[in-house]
Backbone as JSON Lines, residues from 0, in Angstrom:
{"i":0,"aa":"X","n":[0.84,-1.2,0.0],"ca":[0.0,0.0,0.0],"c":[0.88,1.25,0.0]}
{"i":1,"aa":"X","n":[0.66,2.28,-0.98],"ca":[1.19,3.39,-0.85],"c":[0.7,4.29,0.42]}
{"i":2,"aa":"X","n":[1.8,5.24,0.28],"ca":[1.71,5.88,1.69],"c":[1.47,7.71,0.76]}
{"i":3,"aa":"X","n":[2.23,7.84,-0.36],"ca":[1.71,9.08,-1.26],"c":[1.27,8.58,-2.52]}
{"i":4,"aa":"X","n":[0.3,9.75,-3.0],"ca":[0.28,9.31,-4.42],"c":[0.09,10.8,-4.95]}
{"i":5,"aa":"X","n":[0.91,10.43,-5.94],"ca":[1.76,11.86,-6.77],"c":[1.23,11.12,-8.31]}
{"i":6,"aa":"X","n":[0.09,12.58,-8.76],"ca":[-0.82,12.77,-9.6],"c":[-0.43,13.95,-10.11]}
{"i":7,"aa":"X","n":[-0.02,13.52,-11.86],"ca":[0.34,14.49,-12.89],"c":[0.47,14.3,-14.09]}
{"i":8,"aa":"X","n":[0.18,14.91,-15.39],"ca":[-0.21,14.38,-16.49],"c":[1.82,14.22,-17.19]}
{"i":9,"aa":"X","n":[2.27,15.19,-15.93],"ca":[4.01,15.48,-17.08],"c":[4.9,13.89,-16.67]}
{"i":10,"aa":"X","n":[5.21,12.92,-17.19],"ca":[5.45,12.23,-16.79],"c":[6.99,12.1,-16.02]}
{"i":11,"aa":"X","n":[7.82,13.27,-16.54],"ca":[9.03,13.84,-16.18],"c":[8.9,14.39,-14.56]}
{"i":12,"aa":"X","n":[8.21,15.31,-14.58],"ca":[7.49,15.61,-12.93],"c":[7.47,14.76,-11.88]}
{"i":13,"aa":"X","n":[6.14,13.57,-12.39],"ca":[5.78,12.04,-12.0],"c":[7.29,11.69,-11.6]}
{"i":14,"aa":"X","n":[7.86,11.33,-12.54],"ca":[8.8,10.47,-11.95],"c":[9.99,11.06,-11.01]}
{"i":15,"aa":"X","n":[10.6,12.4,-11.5],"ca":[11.02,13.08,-10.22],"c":[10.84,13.05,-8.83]}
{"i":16,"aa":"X","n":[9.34,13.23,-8.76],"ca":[8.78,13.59,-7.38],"c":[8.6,12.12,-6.48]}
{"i":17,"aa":"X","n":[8.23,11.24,-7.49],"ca":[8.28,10.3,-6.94],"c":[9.53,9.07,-6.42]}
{"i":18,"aa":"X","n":[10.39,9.49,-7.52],"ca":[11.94,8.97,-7.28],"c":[12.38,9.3,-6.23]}
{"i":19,"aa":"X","n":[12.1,10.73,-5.93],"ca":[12.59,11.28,-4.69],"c":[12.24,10.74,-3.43]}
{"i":20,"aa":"X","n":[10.84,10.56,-3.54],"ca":[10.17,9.93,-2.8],"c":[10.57,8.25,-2.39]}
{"i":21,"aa":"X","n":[10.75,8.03,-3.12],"ca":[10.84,6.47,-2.99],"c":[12.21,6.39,-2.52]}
{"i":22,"aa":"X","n":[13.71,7.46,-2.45],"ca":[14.72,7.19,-2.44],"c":[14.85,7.48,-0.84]}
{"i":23,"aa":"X","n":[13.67,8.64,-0.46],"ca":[13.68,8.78,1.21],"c":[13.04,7.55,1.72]}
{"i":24,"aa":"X","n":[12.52,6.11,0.99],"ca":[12.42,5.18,1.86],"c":[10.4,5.09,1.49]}
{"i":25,"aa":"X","n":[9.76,5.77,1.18],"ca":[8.46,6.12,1.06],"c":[7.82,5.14,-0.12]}
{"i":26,"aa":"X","n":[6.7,4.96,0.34],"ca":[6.19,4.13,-0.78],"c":[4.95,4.94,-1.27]}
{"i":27,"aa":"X","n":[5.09,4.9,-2.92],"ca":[4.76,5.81,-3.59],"c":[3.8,4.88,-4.48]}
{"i":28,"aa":"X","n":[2.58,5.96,-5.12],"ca":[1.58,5.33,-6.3],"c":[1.83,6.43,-7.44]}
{"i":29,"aa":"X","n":[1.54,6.3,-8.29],"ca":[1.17,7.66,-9.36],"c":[-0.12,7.22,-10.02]}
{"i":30,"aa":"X","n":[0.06,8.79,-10.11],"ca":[-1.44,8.86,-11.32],"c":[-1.31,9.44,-12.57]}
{"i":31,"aa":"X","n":[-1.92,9.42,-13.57],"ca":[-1.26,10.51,-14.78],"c":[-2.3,11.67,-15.04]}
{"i":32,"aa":"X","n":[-3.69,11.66,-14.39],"ca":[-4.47,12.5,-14.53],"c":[-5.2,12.71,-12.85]}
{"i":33,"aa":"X","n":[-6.02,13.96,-12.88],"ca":[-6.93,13.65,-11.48],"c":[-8.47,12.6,-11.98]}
{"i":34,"aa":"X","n":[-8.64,12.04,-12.74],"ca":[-9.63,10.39,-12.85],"c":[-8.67,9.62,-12.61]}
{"i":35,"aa":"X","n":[-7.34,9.42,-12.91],"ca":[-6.39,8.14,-12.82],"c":[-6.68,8.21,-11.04]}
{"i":36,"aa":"X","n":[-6.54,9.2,-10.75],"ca":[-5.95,9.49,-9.03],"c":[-7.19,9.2,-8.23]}
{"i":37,"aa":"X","n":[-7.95,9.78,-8.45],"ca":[-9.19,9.57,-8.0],"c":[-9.4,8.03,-7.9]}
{"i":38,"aa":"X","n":[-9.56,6.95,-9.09],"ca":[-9.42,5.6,-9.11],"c":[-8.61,5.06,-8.24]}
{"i":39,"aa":"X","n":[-7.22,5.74,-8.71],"ca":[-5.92,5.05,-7.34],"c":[-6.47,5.43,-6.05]}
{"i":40,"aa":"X","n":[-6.69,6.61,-5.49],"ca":[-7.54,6.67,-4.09],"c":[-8.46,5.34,-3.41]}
{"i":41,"aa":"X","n":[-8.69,5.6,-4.47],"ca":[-10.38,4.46,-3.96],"c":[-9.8,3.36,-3.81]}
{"i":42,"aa":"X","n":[-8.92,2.68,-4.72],"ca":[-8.42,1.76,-4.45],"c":[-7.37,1.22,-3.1]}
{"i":43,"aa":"X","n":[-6.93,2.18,-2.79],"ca":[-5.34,1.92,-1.84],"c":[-5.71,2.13,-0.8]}
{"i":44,"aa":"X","n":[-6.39,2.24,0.19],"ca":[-6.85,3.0,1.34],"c":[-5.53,3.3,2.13]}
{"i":45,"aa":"X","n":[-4.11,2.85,1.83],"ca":[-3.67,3.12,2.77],"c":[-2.64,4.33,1.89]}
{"i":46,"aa":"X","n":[-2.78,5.34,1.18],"ca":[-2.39,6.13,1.11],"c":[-3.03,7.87,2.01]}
{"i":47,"aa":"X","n":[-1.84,8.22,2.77],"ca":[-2.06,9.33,3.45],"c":[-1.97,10.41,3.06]}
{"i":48,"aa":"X","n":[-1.32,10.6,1.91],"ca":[-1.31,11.92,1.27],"c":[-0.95,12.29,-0.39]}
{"i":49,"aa":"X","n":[-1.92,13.27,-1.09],"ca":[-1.87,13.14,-2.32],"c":[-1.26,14.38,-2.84]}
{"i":50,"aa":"X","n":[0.23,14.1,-3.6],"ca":[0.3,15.8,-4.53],"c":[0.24,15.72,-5.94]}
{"i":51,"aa":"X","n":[-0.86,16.91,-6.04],"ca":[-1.1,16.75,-7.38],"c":[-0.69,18.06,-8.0]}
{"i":52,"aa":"X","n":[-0.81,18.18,-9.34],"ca":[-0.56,19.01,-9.91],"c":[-2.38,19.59,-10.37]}
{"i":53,"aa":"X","n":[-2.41,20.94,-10.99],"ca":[-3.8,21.07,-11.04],"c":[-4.08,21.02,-12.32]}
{"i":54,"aa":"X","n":[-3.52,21.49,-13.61],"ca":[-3.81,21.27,-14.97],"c":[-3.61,20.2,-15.72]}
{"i":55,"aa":"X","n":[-4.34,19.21,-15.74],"ca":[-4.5,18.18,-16.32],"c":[-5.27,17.94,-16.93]}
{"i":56,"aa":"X","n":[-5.28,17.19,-18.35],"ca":[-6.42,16.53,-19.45],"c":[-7.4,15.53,-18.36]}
{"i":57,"aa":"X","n":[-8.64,15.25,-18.79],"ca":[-9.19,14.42,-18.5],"c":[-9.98,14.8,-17.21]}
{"i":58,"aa":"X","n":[-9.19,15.18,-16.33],"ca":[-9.82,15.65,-14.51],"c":[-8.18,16.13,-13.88]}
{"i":59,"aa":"X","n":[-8.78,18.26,-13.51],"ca":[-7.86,18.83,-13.23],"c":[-7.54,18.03,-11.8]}
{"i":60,"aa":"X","n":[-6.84,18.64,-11.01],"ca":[-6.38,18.44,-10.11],"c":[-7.57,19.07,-8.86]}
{"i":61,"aa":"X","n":[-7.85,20.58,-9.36],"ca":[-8.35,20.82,-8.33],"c":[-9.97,19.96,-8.2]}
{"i":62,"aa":"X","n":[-10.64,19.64,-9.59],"ca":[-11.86,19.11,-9.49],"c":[-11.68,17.51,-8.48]}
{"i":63,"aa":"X","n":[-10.45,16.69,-9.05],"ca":[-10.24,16.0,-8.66],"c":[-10.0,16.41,-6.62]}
{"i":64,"aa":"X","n":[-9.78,17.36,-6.08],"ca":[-9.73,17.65,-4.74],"c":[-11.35,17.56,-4.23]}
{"i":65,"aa":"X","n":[-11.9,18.1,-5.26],"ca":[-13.58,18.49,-4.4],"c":[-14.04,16.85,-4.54]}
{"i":66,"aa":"X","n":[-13.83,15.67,-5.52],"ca":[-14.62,14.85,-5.99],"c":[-14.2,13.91,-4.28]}
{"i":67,"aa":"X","n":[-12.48,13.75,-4.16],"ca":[-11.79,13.65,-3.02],"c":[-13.14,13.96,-1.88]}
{"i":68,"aa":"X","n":[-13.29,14.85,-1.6],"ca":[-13.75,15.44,-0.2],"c":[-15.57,15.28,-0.72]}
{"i":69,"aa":"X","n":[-15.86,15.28,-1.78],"ca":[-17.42,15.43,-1.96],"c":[-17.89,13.82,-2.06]}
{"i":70,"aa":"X","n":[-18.01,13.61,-2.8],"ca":[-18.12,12.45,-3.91],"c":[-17.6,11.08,-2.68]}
{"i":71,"aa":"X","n":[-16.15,11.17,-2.72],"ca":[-15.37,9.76,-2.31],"c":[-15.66,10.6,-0.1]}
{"i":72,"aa":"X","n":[-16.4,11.43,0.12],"ca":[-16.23,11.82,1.41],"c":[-15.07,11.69,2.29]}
{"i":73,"aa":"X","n":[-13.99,11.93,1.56],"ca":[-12.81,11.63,2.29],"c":[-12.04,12.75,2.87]}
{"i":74,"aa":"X","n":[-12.12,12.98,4.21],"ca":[-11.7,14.17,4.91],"c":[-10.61,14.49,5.33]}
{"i":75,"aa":"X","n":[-10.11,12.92,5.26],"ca":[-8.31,12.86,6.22],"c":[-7.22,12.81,5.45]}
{"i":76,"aa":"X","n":[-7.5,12.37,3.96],"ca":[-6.21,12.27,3.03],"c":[-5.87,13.59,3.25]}
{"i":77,"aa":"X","n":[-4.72,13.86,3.56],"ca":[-3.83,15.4,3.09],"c":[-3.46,15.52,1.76]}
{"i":78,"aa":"X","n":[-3.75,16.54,1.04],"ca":[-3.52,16.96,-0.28],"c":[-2.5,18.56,0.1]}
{"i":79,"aa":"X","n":[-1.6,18.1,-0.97],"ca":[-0.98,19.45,-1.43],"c":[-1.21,19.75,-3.06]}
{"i":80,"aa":"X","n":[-1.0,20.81,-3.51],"ca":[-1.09,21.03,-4.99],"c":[0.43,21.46,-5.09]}
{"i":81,"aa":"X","n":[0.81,20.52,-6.08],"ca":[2.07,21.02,-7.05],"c":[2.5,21.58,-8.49]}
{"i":82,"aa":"X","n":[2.43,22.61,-8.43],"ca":[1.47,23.06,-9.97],"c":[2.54,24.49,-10.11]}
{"i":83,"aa":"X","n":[2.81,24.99,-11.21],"ca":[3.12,26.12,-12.16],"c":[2.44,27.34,-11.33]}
{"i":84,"aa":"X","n":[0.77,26.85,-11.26],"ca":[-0.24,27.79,-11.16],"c":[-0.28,28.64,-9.99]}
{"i":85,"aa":"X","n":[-0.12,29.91,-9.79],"ca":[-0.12,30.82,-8.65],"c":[-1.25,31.7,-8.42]}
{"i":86,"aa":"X","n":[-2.1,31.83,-9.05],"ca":[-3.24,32.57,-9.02],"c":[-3.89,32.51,-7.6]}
{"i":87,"aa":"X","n":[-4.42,34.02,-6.96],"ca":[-5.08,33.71,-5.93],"c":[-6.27,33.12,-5.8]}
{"i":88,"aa":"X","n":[-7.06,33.23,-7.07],"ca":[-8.75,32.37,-7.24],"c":[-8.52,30.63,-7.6]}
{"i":89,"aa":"X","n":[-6.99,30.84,-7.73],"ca":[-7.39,29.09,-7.52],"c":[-6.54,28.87,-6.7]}
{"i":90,"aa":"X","n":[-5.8,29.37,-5.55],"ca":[-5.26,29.06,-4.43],"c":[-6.76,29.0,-3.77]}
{"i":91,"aa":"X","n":[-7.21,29.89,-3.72],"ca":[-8.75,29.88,-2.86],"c":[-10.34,28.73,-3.02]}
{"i":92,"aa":"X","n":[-9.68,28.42,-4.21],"ca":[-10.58,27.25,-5.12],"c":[-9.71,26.05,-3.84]}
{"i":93,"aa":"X","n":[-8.26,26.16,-4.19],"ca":[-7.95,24.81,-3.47],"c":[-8.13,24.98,-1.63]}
{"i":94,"aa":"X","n":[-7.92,25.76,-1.29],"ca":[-8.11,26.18,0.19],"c":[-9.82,25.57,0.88]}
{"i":95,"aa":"X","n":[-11.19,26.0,-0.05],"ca":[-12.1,26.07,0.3],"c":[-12.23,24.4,-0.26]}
{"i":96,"aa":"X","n":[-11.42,24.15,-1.38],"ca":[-11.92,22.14,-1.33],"c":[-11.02,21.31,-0.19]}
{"i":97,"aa":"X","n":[-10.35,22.17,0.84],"ca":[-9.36,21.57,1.91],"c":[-7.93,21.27,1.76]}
{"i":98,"aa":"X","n":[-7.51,21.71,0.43],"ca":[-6.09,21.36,0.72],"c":[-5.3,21.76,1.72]}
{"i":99,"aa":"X","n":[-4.07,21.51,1.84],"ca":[-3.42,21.3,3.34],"c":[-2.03,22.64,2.44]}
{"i":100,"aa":"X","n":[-1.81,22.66,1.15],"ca":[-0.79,23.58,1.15],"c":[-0.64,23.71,-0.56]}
{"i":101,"aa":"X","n":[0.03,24.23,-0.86],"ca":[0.53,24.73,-2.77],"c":[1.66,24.91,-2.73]}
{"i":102,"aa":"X","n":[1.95,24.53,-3.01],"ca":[3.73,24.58,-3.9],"c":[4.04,24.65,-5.33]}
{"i":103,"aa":"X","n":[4.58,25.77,-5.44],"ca":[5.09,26.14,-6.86],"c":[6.15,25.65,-7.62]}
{"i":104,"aa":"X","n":[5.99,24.74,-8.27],"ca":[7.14,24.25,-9.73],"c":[8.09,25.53,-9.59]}
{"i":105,"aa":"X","n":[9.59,24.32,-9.49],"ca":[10.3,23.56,-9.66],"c":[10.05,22.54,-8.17]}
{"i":106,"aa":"X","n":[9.78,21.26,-7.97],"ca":[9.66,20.19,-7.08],"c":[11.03,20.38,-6.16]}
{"i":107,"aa":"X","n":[11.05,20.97,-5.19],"ca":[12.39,20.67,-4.35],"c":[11.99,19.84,-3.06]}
{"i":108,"aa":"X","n":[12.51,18.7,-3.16],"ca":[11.99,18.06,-2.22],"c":[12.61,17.79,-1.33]}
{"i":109,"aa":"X","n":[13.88,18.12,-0.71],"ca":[14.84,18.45,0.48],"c":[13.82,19.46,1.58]}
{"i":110,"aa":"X","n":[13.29,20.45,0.6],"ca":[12.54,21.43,1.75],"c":[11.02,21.14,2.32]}
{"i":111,"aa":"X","n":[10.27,19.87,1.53],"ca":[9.39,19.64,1.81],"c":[8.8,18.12,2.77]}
{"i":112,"aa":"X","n":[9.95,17.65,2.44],"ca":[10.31,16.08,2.6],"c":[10.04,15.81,4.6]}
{"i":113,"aa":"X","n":[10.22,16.78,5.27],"ca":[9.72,16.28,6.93],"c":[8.5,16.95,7.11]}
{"i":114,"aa":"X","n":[7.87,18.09,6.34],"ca":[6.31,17.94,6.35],"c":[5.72,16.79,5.53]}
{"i":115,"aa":"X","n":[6.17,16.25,4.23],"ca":[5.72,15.23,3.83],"c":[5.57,13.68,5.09]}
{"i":116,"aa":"X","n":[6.45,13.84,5.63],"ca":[6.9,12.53,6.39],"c":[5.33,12.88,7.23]}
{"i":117,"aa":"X","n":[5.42,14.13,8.03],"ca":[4.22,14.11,9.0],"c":[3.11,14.09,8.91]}
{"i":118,"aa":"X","n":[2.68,14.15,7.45],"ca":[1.58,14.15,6.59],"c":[1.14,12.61,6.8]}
{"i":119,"aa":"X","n":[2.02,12.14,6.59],"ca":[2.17,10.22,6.19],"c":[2.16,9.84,7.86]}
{"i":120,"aa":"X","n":[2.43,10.52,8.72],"ca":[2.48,9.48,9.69],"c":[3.75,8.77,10.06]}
């Protein structure tokens, strides 16, 4: 069972974030869209925390957050958004569907990596 799942259509991203991930010891899922992620959710129960990116084909990221918390009623997964996107109406889009934080592209994951850990448990 994964413990993150890192949802993004760039597959270069994907595998970065998650390499990283997996090299601190973490067990990791991916998704390539927010429907892929959404599916992987439902499936894994034992993933604690999801970063996604928000512009994606198929199901953005952020729709994919509300479907998360509406739809699948899931209140405890921690979500961050990892995305390009800085805008305050969709920082506030992701805030009011519960995300836990936003982080702006380029992925540095030295600075994020012991809030990730506490996220996970």
């Amino acid at each position: 069972m994964a413990k993150i799942l890192v949802v993004d259509d760039s597959s270069t991203v994907r595998d970065e974030v998650a390499g990283f991930l997996k090299k601190a010891g973490i067990d990791v899922a991916t998704a390539i869209d927010g429907k892929d992620g959404l599916a992987k959710l439902k499936a894994d129960p034992g993933i604690k925390l999801v970063v996604s990116d928000v512009n994606m084909p198929n199901m953005d990221g952020l729709t994919m957050v509300e479907k998360i918390r509406g739809e699948l009623n899931n209140k405890t997964v921690n979500i961050i958004m990892l995305t390009t996107e800085n805008s305050p109406s969709m920082k506030e889009r992701g805030k009011a569907a519960g995300i836990k934080g936003w982080i702006v592209k380029p992925f540095k994951g030295e600075a994020v990596l012991e809030a990730f850990k506490k996220m996970i448990g």
